[in-house]
Biopython code that builds the backbone (N, CA, C, O; Angstrom):
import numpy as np
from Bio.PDB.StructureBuilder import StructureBuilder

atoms = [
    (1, "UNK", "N", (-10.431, 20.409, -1.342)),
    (1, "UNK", "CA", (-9.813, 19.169, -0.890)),
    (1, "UNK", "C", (-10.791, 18.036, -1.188)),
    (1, "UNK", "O", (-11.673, 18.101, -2.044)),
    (2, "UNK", "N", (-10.608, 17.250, -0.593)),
    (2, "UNK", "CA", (-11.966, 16.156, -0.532)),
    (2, "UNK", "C", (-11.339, 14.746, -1.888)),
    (2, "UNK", "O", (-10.428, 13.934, -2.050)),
    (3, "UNK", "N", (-12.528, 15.230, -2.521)),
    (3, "UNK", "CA", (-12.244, 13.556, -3.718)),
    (3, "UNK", "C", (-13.000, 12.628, -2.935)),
    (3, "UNK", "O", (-13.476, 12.707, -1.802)),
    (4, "UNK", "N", (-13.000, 11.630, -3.901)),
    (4, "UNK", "CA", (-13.483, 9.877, -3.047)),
    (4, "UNK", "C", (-12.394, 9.259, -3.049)),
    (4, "UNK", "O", (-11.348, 9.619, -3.589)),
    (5, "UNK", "N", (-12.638, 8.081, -2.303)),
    (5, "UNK", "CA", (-11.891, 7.220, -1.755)),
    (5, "UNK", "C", (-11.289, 6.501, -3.114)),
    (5, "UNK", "O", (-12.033, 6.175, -4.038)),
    (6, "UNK", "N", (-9.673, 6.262, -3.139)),
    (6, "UNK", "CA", (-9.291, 5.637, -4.222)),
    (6, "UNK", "C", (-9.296, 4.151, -4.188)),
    (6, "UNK", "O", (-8.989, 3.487, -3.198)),
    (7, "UNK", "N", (-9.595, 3.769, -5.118)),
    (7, "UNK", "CA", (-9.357, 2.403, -5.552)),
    (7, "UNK", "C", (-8.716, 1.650, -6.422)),
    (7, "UNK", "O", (-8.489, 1.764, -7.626)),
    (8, "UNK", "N", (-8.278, 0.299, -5.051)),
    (8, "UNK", "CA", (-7.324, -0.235, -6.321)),
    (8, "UNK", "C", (-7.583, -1.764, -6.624)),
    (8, "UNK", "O", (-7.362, -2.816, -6.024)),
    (9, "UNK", "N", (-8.085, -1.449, -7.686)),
    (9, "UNK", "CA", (-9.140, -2.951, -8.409)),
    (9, "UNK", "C", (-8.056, -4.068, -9.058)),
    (9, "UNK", "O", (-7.755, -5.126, -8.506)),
    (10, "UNK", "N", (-7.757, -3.794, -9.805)),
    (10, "UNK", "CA", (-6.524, -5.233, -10.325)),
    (10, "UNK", "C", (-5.439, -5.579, -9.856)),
    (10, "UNK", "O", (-4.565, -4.741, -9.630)),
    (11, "UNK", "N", (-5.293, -6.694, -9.647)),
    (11, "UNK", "CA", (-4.198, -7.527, -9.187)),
    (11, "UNK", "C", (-3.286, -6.565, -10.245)),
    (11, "UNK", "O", (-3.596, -5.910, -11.240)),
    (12, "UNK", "N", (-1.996, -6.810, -9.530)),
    (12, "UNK", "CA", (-0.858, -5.806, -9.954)),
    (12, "UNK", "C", (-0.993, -4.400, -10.458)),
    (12, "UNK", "O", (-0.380, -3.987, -11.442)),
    (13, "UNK", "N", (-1.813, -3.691, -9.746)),
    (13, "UNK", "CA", (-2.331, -2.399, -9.981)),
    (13, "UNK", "C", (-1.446, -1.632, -8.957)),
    (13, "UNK", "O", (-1.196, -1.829, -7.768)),
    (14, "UNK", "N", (-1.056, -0.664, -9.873)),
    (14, "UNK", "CA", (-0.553, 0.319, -8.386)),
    (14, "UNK", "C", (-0.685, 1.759, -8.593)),
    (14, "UNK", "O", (-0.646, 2.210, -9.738)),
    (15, "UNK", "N", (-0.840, 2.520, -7.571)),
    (15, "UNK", "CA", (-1.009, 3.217, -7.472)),
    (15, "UNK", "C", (0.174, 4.265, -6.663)),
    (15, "UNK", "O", (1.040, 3.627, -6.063)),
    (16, "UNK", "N", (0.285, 5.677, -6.593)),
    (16, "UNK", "CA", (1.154, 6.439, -6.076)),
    (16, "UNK", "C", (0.347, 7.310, -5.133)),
    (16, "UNK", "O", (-0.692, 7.865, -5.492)),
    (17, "UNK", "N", (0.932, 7.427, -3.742)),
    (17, "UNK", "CA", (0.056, 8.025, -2.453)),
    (17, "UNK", "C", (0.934, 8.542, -1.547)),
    (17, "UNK", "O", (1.912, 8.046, -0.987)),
    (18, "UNK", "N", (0.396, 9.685, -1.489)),
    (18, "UNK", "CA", (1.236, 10.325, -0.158)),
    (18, "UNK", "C", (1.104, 9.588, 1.323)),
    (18, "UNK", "O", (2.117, 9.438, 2.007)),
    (19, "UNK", "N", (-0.085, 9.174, 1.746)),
    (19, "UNK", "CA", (-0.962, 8.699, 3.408)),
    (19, "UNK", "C", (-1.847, 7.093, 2.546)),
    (19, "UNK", "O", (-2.965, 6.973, 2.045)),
    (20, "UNK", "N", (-0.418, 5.868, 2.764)),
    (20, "UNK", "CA", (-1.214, 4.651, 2.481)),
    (20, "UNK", "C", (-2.122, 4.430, 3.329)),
    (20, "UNK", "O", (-2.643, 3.364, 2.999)),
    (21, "UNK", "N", (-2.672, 4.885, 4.357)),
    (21, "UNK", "CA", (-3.427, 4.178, 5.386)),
    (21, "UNK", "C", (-4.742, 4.956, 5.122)),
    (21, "UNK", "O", (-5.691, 4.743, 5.876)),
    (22, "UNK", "N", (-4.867, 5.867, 4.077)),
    (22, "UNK", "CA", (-6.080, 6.598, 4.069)),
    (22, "UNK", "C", (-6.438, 5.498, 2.968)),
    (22, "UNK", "O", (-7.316, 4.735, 3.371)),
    (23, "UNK", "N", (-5.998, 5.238, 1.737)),
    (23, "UNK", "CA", (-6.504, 4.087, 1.093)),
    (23, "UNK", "C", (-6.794, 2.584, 1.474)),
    (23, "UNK", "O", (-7.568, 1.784, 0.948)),
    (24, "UNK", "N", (-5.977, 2.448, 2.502)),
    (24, "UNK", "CA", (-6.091, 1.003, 2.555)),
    (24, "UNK", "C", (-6.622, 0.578, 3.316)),
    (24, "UNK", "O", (-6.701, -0.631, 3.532)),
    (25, "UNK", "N", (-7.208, 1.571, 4.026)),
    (25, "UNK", "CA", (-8.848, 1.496, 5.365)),
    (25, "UNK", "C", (-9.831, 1.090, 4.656)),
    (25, "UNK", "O", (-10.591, 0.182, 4.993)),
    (26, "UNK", "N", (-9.887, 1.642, 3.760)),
    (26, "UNK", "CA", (-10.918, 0.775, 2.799)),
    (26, "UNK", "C", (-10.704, -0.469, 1.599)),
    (26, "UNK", "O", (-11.658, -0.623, 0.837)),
    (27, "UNK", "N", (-9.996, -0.988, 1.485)),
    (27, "UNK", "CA", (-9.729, -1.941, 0.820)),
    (27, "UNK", "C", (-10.022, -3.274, 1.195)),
    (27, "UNK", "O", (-10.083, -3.372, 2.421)),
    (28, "UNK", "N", (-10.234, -4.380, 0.571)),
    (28, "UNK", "CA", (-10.484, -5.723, 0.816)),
    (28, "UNK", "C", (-9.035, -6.541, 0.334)),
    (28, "UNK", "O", (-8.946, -6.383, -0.883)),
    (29, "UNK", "N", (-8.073, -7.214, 0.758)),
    (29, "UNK", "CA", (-7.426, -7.900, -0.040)),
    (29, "UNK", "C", (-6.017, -7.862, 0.519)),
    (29, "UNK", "O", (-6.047, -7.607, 1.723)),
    (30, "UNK", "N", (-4.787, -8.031, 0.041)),
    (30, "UNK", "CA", (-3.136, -8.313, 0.285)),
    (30, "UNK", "C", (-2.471, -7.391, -0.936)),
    (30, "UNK", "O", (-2.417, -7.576, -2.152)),
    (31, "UNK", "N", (-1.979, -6.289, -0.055)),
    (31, "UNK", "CA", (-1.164, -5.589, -1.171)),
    (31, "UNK", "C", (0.210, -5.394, -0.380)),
    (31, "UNK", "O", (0.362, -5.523, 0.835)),
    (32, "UNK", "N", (1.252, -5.029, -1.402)),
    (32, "UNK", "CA", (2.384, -4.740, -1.552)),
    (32, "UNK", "C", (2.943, -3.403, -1.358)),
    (32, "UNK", "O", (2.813, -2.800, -2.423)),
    (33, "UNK", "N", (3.622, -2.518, -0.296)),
    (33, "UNK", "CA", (3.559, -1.384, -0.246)),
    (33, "UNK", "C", (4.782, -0.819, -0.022)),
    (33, "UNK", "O", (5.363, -0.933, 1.058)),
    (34, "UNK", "N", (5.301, -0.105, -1.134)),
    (34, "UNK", "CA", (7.029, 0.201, -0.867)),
    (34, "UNK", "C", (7.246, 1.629, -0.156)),
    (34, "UNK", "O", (6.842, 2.560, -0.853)),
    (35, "UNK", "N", (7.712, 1.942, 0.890)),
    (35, "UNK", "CA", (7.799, 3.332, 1.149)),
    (35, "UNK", "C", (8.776, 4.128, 0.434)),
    (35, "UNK", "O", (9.668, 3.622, -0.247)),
    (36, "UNK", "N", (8.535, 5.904, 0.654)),
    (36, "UNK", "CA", (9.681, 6.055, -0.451)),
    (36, "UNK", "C", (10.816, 6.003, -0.057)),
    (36, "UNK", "O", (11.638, 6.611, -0.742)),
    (37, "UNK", "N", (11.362, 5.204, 1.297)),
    (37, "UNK", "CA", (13.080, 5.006, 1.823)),
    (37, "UNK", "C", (13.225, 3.416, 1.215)),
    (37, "UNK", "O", (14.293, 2.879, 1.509)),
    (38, "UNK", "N", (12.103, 2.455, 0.252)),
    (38, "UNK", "CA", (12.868, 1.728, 0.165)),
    (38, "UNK", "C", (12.482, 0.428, 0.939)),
    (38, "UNK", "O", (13.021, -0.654, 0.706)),
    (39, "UNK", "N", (11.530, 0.609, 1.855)),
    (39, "UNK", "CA", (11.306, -0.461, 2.941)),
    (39, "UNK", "C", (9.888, -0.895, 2.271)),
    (39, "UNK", "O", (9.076, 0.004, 2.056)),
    (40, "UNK", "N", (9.469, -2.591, 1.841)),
    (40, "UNK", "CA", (8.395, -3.103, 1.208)),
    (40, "UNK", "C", (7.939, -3.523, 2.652)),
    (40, "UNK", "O", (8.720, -3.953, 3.500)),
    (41, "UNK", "N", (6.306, -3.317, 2.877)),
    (41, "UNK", "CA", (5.503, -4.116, 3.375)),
    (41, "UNK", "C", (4.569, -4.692, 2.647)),
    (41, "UNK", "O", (3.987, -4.128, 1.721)),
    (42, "UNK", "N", (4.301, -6.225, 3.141)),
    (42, "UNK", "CA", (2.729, -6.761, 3.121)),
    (42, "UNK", "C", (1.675, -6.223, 4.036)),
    (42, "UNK", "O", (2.057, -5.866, 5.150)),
    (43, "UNK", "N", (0.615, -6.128, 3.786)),
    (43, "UNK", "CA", (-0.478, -5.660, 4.192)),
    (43, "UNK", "C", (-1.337, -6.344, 3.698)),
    (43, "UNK", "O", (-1.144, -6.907, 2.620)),
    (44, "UNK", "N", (-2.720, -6.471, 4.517)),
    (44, "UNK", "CA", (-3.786, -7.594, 4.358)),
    (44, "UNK", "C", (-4.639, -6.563, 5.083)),
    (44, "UNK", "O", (-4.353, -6.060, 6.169)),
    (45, "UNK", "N", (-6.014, -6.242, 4.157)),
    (45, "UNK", "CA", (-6.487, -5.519, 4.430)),
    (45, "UNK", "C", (-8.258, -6.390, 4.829)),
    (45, "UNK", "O", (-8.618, -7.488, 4.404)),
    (46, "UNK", "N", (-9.122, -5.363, 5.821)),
    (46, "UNK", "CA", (-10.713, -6.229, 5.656)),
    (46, "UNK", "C", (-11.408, -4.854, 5.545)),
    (46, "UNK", "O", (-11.315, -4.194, 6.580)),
    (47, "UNK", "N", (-11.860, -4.463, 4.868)),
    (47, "UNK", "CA", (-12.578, -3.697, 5.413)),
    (47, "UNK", "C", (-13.662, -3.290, 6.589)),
    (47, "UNK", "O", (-14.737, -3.882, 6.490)),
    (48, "UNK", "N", (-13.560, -2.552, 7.467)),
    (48, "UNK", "CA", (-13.967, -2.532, 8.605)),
    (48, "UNK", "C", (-13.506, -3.140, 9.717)),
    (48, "UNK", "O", (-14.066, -3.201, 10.811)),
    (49, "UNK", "N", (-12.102, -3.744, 9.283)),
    (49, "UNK", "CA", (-11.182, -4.884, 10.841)),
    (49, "UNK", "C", (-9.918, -4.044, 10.530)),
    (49, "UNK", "O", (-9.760, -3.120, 9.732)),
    (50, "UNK", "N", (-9.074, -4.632, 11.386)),
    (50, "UNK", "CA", (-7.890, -3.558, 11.573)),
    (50, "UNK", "C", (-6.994, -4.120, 10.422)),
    (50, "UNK", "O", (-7.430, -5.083, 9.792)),
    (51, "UNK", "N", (-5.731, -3.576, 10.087)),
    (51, "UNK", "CA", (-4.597, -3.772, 9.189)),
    (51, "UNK", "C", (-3.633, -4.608, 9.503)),
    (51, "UNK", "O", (-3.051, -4.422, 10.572)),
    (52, "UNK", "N", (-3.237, -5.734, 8.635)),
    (52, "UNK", "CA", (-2.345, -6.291, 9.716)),
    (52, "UNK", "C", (-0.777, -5.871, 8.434)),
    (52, "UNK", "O", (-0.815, -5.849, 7.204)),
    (53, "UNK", "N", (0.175, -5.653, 9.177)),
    (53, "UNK", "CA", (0.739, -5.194, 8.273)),
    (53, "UNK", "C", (2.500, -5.747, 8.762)),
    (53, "UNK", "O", (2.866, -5.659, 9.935)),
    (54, "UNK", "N", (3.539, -6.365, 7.510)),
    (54, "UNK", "CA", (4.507, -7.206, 8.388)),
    (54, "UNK", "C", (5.785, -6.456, 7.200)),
    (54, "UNK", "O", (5.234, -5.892, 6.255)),
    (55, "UNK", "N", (6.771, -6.422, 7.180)),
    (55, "UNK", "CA", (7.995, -5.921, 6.935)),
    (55, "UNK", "C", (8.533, -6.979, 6.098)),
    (55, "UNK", "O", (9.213, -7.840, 6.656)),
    (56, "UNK", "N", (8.343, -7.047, 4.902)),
    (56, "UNK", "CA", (8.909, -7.757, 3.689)),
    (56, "UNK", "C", (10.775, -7.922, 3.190)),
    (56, "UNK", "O", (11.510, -8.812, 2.761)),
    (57, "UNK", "N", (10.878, -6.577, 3.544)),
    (57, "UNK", "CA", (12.427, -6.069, 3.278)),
    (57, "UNK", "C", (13.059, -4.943, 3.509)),
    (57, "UNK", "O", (12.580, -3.830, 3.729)),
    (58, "UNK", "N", (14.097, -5.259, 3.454)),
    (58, "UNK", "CA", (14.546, -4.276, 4.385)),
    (58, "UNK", "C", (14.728, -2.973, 3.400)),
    (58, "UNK", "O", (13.925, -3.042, 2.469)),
    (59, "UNK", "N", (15.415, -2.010, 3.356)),
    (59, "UNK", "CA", (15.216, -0.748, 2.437)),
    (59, "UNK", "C", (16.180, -0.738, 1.708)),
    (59, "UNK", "O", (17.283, -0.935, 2.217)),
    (60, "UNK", "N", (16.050, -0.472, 0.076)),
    (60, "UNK", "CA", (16.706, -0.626, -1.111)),
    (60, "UNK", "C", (17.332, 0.882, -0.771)),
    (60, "UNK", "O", (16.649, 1.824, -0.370)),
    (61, "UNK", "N", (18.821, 0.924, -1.021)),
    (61, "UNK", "CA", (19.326, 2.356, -1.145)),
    (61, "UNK", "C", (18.287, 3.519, -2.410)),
    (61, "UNK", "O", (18.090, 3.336, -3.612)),
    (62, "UNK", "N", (18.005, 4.208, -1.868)),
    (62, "UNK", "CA", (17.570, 5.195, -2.126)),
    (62, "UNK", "C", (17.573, 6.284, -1.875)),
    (62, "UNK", "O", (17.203, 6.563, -0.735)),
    (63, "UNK", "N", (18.056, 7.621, -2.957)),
    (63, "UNK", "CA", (18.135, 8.612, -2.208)),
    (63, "UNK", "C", (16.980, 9.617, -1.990)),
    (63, "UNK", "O", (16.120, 9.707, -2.867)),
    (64, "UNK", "N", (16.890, 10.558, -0.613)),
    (64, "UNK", "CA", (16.408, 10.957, -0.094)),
    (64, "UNK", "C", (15.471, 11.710, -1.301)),
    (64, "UNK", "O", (14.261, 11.499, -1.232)),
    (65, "UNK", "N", (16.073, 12.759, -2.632)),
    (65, "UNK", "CA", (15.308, 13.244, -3.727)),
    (65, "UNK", "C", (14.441, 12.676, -4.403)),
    (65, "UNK", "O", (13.573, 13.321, -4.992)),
    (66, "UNK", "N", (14.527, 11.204, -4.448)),
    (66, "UNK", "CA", (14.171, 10.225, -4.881)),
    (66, "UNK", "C", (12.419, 10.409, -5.607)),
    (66, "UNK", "O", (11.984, 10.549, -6.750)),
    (67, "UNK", "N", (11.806, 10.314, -4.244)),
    (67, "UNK", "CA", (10.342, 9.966, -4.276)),
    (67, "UNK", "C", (9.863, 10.558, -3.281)),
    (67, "UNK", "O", (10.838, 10.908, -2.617)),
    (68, "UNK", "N", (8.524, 11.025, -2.557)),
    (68, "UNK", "CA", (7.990, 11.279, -1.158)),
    (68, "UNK", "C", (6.815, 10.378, -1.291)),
    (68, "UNK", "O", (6.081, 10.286, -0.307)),
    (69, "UNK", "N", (6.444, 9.501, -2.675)),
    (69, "UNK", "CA", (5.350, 9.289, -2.458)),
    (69, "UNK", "C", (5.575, 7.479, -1.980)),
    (69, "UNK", "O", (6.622, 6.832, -1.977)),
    (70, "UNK", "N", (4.243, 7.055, -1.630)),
    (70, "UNK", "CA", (4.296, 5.202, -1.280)),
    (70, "UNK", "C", (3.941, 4.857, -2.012)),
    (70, "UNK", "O", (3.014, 5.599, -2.335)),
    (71, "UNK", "N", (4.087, 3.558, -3.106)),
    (71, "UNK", "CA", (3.597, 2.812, -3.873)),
    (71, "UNK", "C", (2.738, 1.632, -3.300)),
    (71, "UNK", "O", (3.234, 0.889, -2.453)),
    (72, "UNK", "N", (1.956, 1.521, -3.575)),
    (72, "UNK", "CA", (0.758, 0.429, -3.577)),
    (72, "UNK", "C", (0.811, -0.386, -4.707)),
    (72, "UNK", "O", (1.066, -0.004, -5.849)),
    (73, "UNK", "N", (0.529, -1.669, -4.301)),
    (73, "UNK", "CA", (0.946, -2.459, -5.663)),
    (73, "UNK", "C", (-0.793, -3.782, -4.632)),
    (73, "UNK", "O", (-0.853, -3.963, -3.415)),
    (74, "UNK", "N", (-1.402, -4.133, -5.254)),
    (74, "UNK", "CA", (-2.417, -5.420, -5.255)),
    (74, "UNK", "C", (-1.664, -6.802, -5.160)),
    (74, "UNK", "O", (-0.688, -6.751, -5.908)),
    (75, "UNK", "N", (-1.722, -7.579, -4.750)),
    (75, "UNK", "CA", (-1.300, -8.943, -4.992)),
    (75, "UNK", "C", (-2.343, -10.271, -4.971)),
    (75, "UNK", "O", (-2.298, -11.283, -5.671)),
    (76, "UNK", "N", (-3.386, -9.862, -3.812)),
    (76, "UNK", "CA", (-4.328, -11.016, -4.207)),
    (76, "UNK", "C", (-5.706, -9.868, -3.635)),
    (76, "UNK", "O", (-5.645, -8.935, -2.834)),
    (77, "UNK", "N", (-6.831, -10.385, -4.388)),
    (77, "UNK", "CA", (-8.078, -9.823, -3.858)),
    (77, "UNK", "C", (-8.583, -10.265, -2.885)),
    (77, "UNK", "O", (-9.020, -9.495, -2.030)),
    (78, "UNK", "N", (-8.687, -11.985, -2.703)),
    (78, "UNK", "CA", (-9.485, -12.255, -1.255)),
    (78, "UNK", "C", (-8.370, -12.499, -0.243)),
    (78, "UNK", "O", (-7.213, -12.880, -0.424)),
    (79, "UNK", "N", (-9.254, -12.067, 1.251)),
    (79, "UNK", "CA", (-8.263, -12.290, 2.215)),
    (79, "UNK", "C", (-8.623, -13.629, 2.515)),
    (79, "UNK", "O", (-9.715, -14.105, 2.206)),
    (80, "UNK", "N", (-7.638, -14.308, 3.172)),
    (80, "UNK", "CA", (-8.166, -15.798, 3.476)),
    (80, "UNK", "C", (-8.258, -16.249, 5.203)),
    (80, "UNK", "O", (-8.651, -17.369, 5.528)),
]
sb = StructureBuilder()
sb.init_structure("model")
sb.init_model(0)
sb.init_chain("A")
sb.init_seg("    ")
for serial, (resi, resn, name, xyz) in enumerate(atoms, 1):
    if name == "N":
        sb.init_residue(resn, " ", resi, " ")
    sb.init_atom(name, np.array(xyz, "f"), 0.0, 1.0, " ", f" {name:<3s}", serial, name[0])
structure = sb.get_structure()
């Protein structure tokens, strides 16, 4: 098991993750995060402060076979 911690360096970078909150504990910055039912959050991350995280939209039909994983997408690097 194990690995290091993933990272996601460029604006509009994304990545595919089973557990977003294991990546984004460590991150600096505002990313974009679609679950796989369909539902986008913003997230604003500090490293070492808590997550603040708000409900963008509501969930695109999707079916259940679909996906299991969350997409991560970057949008800005500094938090402000």
């Amino acid at each position: 098991m194990g690995g290091g911690a993933q990272m996601i360096e460029m604006v509009n970078g994304t990545v595919e993750v089973l557990n977003p909150a294991e990546i984004l504990r460590n991150q600096d910055g505002v990313f974009e995060v679609t679950s796989p039912y369909g539902h986008v959050f913003r997230v604003t991350c500090r490293r070492g402060a808590k997550m603040s995280v708000r409900e963008i939209s509501e969930p695109q039909r999707v079916s259940a076979a679909e996906s299991v994983t969350w997409r991560i997408k970057r949008v800005a690097t500094a938090v402000a």
